[in-house]
C-alpha positions as CSV (number, residue, x, y, z in Angstrom):
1,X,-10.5,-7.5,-5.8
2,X,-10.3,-8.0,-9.1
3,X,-13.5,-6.4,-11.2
4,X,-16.3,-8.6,-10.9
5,X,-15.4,-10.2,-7.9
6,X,-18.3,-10.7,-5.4
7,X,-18.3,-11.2,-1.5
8,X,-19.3,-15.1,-2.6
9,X,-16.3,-15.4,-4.4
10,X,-14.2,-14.1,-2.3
11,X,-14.9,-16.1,0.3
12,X,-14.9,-19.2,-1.8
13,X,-10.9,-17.8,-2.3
14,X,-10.5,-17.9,1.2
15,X,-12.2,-21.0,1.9
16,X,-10.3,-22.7,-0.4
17,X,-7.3,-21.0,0.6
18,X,-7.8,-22.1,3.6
19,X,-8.1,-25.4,2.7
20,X,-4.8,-25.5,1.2
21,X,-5.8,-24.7,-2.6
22,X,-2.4,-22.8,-3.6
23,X,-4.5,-21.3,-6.5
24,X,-7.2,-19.4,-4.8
25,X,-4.2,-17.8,-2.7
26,X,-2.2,-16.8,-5.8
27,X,-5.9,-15.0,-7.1
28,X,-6.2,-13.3,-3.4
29,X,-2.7,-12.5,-3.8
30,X,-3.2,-10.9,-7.6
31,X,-6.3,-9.3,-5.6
32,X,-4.5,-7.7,-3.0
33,X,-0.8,-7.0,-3.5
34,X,-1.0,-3.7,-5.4
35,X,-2.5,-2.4,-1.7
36,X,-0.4,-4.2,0.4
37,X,2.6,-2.7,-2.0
38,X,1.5,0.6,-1.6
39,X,0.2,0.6,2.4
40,X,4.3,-0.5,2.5
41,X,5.8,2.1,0.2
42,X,4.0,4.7,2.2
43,X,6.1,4.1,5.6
44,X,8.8,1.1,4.4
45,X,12.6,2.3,2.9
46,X,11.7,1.2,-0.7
47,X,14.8,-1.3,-0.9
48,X,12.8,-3.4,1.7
49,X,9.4,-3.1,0.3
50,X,9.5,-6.0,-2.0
51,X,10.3,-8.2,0.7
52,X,8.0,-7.2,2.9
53,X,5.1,-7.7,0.6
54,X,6.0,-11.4,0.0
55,X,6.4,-11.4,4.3
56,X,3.1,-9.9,4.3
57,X,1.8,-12.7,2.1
58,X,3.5,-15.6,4.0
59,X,2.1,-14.7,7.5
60,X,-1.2,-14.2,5.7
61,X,-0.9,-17.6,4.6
62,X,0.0,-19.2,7.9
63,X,-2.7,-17.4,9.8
64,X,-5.7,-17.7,7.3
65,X,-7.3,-20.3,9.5
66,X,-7.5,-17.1,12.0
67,X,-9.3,-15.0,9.9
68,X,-13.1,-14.6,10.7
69,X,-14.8,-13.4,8.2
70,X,-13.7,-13.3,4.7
71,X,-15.2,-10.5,3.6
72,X,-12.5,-8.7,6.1
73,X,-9.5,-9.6,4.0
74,X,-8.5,-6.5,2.5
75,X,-8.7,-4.5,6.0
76,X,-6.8,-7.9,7.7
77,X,-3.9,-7.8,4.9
78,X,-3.6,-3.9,5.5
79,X,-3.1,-4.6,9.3
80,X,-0.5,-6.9,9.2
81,X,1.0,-5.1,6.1
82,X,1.3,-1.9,9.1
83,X,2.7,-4.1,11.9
84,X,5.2,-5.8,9.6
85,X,6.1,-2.2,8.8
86,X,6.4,-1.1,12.5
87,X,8.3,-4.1,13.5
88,X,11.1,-3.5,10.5
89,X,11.5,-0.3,11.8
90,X,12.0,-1.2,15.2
91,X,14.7,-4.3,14.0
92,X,16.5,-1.9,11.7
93,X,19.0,1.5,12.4
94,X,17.9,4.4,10.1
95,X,19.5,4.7,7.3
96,X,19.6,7.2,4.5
97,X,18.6,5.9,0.9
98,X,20.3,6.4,-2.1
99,X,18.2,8.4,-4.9
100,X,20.1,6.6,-7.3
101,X,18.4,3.5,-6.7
102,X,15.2,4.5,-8.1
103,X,17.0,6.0,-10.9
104,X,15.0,5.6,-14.5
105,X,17.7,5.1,-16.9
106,X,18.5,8.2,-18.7
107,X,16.5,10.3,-16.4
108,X,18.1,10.5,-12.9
109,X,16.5,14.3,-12.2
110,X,12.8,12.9,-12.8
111,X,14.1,9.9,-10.2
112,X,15.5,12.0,-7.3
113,X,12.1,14.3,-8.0
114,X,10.5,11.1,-7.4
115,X,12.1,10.2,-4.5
116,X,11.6,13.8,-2.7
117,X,7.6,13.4,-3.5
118,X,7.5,10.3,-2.1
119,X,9.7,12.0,1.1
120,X,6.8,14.6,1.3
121,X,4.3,11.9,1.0
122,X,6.2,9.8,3.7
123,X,5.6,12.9,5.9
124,X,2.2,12.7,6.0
125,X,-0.4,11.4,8.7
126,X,-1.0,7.5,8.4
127,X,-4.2,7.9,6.6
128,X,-3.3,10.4,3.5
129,X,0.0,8.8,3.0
130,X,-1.3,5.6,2.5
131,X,-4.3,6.5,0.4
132,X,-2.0,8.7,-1.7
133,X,0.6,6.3,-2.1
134,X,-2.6,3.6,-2.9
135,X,-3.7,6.5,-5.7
136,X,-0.6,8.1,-7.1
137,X,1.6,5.1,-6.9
138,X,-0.1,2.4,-7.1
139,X,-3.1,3.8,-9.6
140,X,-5.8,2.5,-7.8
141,X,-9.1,4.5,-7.9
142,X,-10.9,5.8,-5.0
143,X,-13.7,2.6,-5.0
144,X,-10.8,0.0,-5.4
145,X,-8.9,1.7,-2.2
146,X,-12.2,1.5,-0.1
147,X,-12.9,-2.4,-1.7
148,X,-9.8,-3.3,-0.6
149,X,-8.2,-1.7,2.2
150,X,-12.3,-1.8,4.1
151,X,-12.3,1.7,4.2
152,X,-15.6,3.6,3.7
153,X,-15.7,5.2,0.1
154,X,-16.0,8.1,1.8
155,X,-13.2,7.9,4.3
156,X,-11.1,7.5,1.0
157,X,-12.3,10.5,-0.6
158,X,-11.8,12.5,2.5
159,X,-8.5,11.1,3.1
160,X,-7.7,11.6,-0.6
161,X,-8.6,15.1,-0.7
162,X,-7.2,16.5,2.4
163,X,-4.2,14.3,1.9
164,X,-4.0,15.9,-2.0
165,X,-4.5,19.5,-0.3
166,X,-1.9,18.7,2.1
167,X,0.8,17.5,-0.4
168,X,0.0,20.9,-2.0
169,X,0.5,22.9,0.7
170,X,4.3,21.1,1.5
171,X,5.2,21.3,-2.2
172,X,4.5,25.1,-2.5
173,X,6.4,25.3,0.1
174,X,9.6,23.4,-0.5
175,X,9.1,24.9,-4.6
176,X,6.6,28.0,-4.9
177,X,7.0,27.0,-8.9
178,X,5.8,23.4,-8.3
179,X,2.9,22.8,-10.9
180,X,1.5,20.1,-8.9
């Protein structure tokens, strides 16, 4: 949610959104697509990820009226953000990505780094890789990852820290002169 945003607003957004106002959707949309981006980039190909937030967003929208409580909004985009995930991987062949495609002009080494983190990252159990990929990537902070996914804060830090200490661990081991 954006700062300030109380449970009574929030589920003014999703009453209204439910009622059809296109508004309070875009505001739950600018609330929530930073985590839905990241739960996605954790376990998507990253060519697809765009897509699959706006997918994301569109079944939301259709199945709003099915959505109990309000205050549950966060932890219901994450779910279908994960089974969208699942059921592009089951439609789609593996593939191998190209590094080049998240090449920063000028700096293709930096990119392919990049792209090798986010490998390790991929690697991870469930809950780590998508807190990580919610903190690193995305740059949300430990309180906005519990707000919005419906995590406990503490879950988050756990998952944070064991997922940091993990990371670690993999990159020592892939590059004993990693300074991460």
């Amino acid at each position: 949610m954006e700062p300030g945003t109380t449970r009574t607003e929030l589920a003014r957004l999703v009453a209204a959104a439910r009622d059809g106002d296109q508004d309070a959707f875009h505001q739950l949309y600018r609330c929530y697509a930073r985590m839905v981006h990241g739960i996605l980039l954790a376990c998507a190909p990253h060519h697809a990820v765009e897509d699959l937030v706006q997918e994301v967003f569109l079944q939301a929208y259709r199945q709003l009226p099915r959505l109990r409580d309000p205050a549950a909004i966060g932890g219901w985009l994450a779910a279908i953000a994960r089974n969208l995930s699942r059921d592009h991987f089951r439609r789609t062949r593996e593939t191998a990505e190209l590094t080049d495609t998240h090449a920063a002009p000028g700096n293709p080494a930096a990119a392919v780094e990049a792209a090798a983190v986010l490998a390790l990252i991929r690697s991870l159990p469930d809950a780590y890789r998508e807190t990580l990929v919610l903190r690193l990537v995305e740059g949300m902070n430990g309180p906005e990852i519990a707000e919005r996914t419906g995590l406990s804060p503490g879950s988050v830090r756990v998952n944070l820290h064991r997922g940091m200490k993990l990371l670690r661990e993999r990159l020592e081991r892939r590059d004993p002169h990693a300074g991460v």
